[in-house]
FIPA-426650 format. One record per residue (C-alpha): residue number from 1; chain; x, y, z. Coordinates in nm, 2 decimals, decimal comma. Layout:
# residues N
     n   chain     east    north       up
   NUM       A        X        Y        Z
...
This chain:
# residues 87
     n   chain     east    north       up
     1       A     5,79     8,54    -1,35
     2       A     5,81     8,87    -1,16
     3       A     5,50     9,06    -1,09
     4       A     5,63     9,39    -1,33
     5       A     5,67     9,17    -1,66
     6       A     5,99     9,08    -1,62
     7       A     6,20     8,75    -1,61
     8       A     6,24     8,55    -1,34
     9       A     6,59     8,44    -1,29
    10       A     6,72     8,12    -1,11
    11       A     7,03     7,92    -1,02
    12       A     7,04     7,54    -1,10
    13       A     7,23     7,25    -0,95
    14       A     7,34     6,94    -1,12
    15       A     7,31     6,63    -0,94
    16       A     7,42     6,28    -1,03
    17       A     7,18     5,98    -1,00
    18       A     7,17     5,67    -0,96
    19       A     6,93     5,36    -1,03
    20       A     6,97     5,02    -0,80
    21       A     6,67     4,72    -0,77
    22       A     6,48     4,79    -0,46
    23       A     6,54     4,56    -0,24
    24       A     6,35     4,20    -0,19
    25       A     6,21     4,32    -0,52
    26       A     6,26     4,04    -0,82
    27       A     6,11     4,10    -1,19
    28       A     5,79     4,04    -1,22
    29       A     5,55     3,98    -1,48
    30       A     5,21     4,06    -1,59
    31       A     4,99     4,02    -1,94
    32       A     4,74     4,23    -2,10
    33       A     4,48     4,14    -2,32
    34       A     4,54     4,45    -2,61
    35       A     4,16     4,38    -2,73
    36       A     4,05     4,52    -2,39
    37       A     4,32     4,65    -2,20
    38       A     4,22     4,40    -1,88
    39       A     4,61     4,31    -1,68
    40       A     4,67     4,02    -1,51
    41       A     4,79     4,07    -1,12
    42       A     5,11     4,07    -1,11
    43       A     5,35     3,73    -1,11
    44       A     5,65     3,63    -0,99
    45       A     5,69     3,37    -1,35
    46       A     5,62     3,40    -1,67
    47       A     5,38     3,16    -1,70
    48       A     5,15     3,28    -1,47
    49       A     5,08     3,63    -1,63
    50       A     5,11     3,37    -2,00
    51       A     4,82     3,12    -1,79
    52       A     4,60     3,41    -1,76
    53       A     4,62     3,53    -2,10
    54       A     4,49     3,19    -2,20
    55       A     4,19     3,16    -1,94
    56       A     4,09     3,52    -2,04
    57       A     4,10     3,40    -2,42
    58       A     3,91     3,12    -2,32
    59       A     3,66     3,33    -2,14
    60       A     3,60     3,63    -2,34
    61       A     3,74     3,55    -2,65
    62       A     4,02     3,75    -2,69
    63       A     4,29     3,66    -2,92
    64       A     4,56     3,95    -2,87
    65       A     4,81     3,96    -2,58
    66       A     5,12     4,13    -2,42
    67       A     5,34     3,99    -2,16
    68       A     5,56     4,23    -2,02
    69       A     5,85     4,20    -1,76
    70       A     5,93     4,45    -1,53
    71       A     6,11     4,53    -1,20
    72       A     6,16     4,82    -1,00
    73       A     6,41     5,04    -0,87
    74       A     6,52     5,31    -0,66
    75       A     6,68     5,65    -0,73
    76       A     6,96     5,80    -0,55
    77       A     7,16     6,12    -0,55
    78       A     7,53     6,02    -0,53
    79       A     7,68     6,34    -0,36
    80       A     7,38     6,53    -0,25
    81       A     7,59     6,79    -0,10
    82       A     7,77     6,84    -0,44
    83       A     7,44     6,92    -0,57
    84       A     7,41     7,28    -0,28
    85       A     7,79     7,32    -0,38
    86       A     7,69     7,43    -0,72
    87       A     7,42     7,68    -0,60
């Protein structure tokens, strides 16, 4: 906003973006224990983040869990000069 009340104005740009695995990065997987929000470290199998469930049951009791699989990525502008074209 402008100092006298008024409304700031502005130009905006469009971009479009896109999503790709980062690289050397595979899914991964990691369980929770949803009586006390404790996460395994991450693993590179399913069973592993499943085997810690079970030794944390064993240990604190626990009988509610969530395995989750997950993998991440990168974003990237496709035509970052379109995006100071618009402007």
């Amino acid at each position: 906003m402008s100092g006298g009340g008024g409304i700031a104005r502005g130009r905006y740009g469009f971009a479009e973006w896109v999503l790709t695995a980062a690289e050397g990065m595979t899914v991964r997987y990691a369980g929770k224990c949803l009586s006390c929000g404790e996460r395994s470290p991450d693993a590179f199998a399913p069973d592993e983040a499943q085997l810690w469930c079970l030794k944390h049951a064993g240990t604190v009791r626990h009988s509610g869990f969530e395995v989750s699989a997950f993998q991440y990525f990168d974003a990237e502008m496709v035509d970052p000069d379109a995006a100071s074209r618009e402007l």
